[in-house]
C-alpha positions in Angstrom: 45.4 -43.4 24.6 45.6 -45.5 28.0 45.9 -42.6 29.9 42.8 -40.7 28.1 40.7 -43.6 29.1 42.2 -43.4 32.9 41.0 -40.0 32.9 37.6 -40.5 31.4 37.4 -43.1 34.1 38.0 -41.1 36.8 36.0 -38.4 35.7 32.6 -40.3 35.6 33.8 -41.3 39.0 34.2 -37.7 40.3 30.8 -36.8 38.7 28.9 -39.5 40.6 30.5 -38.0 44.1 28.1 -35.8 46.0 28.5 -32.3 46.6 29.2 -32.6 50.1 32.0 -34.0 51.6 32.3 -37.6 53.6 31.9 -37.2 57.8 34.0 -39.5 59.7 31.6 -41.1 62.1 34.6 -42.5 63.9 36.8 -40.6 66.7 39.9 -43.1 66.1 41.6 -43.9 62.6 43.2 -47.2 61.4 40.5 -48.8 59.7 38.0 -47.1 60.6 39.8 -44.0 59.2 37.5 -44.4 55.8 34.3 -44.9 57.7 31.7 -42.1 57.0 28.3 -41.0 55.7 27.1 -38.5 53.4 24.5 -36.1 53.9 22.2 -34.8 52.0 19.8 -32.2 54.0 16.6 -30.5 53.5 15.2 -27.8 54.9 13.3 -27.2 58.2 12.9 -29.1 61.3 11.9 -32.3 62.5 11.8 -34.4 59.5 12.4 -38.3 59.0 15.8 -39.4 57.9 17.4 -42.5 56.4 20.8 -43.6 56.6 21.2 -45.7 52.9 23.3 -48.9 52.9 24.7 -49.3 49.5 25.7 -53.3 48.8 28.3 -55.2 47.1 28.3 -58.6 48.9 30.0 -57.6 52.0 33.2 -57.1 49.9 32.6 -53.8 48.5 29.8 -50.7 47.8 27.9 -50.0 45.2 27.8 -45.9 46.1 26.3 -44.9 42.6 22.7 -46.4 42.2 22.3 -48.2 45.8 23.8 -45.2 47.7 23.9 -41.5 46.4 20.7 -42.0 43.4 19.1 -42.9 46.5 20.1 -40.3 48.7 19.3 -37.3 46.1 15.8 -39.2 45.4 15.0 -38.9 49.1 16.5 -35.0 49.2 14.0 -34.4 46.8 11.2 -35.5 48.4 12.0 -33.8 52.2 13.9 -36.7 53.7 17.3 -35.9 54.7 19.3 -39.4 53.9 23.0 -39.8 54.7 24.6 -42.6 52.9 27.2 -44.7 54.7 30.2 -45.8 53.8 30.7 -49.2 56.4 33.5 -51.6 56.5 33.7 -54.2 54.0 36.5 -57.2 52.8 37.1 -54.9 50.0 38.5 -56.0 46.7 42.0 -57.6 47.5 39.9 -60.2 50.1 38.2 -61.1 47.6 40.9 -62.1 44.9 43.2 -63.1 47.8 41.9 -64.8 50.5 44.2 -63.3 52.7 41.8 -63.5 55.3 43.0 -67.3 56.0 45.7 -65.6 58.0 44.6 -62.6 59.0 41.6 -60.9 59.9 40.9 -57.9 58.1 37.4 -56.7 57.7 34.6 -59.4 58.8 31.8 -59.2 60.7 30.7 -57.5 63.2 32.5 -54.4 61.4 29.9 -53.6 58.8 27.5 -53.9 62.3 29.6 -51.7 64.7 29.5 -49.1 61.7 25.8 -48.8 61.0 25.4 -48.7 64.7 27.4 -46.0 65.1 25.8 -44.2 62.1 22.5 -44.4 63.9 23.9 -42.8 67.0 25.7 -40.4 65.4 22.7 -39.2 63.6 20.3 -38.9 66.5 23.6 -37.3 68.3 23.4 -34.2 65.7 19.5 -34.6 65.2 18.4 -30.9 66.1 21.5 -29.9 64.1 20.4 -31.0 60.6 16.7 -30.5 61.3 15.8 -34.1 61.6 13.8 -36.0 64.3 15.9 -38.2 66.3 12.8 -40.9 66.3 12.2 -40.7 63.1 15.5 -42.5 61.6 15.4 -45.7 59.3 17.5 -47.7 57.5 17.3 -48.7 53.9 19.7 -51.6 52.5 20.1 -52.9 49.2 21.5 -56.6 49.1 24.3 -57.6 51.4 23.2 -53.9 52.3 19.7 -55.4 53.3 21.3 -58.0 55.2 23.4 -55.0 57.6 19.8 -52.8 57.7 17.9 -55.9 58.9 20.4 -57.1 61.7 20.1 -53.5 63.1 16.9 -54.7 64.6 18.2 -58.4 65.7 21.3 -57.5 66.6 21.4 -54.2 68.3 19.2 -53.2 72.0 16.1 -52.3 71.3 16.9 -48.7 72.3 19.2 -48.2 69.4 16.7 -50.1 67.0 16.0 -47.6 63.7 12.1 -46.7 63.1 11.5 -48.8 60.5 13.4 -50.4 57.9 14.0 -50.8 54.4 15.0 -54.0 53.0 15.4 -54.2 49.5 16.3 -57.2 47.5 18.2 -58.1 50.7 20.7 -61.4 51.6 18.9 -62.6 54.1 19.8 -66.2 55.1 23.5 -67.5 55.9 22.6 -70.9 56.7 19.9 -72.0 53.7 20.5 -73.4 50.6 19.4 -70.2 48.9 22.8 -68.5 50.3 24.7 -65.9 48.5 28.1 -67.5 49.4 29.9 -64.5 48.2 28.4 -62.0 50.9 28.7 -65.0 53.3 32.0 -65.1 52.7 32.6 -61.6 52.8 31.1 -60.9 56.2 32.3 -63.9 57.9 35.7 -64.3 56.5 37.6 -66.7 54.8 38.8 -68.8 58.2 34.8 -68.3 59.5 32.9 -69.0 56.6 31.9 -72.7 57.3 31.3 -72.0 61.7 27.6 -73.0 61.4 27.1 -71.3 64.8 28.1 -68.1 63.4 25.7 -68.9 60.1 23.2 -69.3 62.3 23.2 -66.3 64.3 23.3 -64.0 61.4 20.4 -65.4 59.5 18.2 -63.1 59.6 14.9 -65.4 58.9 15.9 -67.1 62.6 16.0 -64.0 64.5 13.3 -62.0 64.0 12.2 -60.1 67.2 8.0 -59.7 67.5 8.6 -56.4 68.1 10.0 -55.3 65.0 9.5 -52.1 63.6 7.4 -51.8 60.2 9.8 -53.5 57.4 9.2 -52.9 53.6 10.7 -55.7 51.8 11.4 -55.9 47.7 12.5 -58.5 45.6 12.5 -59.2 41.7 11.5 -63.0 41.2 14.2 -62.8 37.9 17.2 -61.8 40.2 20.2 -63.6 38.8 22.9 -62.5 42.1 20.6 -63.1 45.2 17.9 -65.7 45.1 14.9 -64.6 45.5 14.1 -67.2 48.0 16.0 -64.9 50.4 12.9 -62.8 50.5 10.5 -65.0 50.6 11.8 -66.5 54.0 12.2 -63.3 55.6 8.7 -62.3 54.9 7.6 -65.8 56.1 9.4 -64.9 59.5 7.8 -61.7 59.8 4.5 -62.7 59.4 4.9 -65.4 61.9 6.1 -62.9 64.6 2.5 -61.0 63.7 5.1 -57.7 62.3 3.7 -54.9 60.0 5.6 -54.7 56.8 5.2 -54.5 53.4 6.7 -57.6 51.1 6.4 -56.7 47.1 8.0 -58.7 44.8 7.7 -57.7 41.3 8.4 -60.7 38.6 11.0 -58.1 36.7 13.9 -56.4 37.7 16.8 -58.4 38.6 19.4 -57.0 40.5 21.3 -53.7 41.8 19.0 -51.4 40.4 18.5 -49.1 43.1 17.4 -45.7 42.2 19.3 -45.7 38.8 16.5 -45.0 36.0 18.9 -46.7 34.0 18.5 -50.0 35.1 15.7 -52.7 36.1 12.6 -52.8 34.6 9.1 -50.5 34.0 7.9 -52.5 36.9 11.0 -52.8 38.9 11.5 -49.0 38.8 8.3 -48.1 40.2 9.6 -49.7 43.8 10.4 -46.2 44.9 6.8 -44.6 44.6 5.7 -47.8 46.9 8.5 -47.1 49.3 6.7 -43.2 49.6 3.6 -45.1 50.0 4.9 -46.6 52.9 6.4 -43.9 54.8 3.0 -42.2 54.1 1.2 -45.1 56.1 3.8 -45.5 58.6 1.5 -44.0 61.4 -1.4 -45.8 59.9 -3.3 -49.0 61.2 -1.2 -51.7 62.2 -2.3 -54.5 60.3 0.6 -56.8 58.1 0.0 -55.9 54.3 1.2 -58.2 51.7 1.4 -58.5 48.3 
């Protein structure tokens, strides 16, 4: 009976993979060996593309709603989006703290990886039919966090169009933390270097020059407070950048694009998030709501 259940297990998992196989965005192994993304293409030429972070507190990935939901909702609606598989502690960090004594996967891993995503993309642009300056980054939770520090940590030239934040970690530093992705991107022997804290929260660093930002949040969320959002939409209006901050009072957490989950007015997030790309070349003015 145990192993009938294994098997029912694993075959939910199997149906949740894509089609399409992983693509190591990494020439050497070790652990970057399990580094890839996922693609999901449309057809034709020249059309925008999003590389989806799925999140899991720095410590592991939630690849069903946050990465490949997401992934075939933008397929569907002619926007090729390649989910990424970055570096996280991963599960046995988390129950172990082995990273006291050694330093497994900590920041800037989950960094290095999304910036080699983004290269690698615009690398095999004409390819897969998608415009090389047309590439953004969507991130849900420790997942917004990584999207976010694309654009304050990496030179402007490798910066993604626009980005998608969506009920992000955003501070390391505040007292609305999530300790638990602190933890996981910093490490167990870095956790509590406040210089470090510092220079990875996001609501200090926010460049005038930002590209557009959509930011979402669910006032109820019981994982990331929703504080987090709040700050970071406080930080890009003071730097005078275009984005869009919704934050609907339902919803809670990890939703992404599962129907499944949230709430009626959570869900409707995505159809906003269409409304945005539609107004990306639009005027220039900060909207907020």
């Amino acid at each position: 009976m145990r192993r009938f259940g294994a098997y029912i297990i694993i075959g939910v998992l199997l149906m949740c993979l894509p089609a399409r196989a992983q693509v190591n965005i990494w020439a050497d192994g070790g652990a970057k060996a399990n580094v890839g993304i996922w693609h999901f293409p449309v057809e034709g030429k020249g059309h925008k593309a999003i590389i989806v972070l799925p999140g899991g507190s720095y410590f592991w990935h939630d690849m069903d709603s946050e990465g490949f939901q997401v992934a075939r909702w933008l397929q569907r609606r002619g926007i090729a989006a390649f989910v990424l598989r970055y570096r996280t502690a991963y599960v046995p960090a988390f129950v172990t703290h082995f990273r006291l004594l050694f330093r497994g996967n900590r920041y800037p891993d989950p960094q290095d990886d999304l910036r080699q995503a983004l290269r690698y993309v615009r690398r095999h642009a004409a390819e897969w039919g998608v415009n090389a300056d047309s590439v953004g980054v969507m991130g849900f939770s420790a997942g917004g966090h990584l999207a976010m520090s694309a654009v304050e940590l990496f030179p402007r030239e490798e910066w993604p169009a626009f980005v998608a934040a969506i009920y992000p970690v955003v501070t390391m530093s505040a007292d609305c933390v999530h300790k638990r992705s602190r933890r996981g991107l910093l490490g167990d022997s870095r956790r509590h270097n406040t210089r470090l804290q510092d220079s990875l929260s996001l609501e200090r660093h926010v460049p005038r020059d930002c590209p557009p930002v959509f930011l979402l949040n669910c006032k109820d969320d019981p994982i990331v407070d929703y504080r987090n959002s709040v700050i970071l939409d406080s930080a890009l209006t003071a730097n005078g950048v275009r984005h869009v901050y919704i934050q609907y009072s339902t919803g809670g957490h990890g939703f992404g694009a599962n129907p499944a989950k949230g709430s009626d007015e959570s869900r409707g997030w995505l159809l906003r998030f269409e409304e945005f790309l539609r107004e990306l070349g639009g005027r220039p003015s900060t909207d907020r709501e």
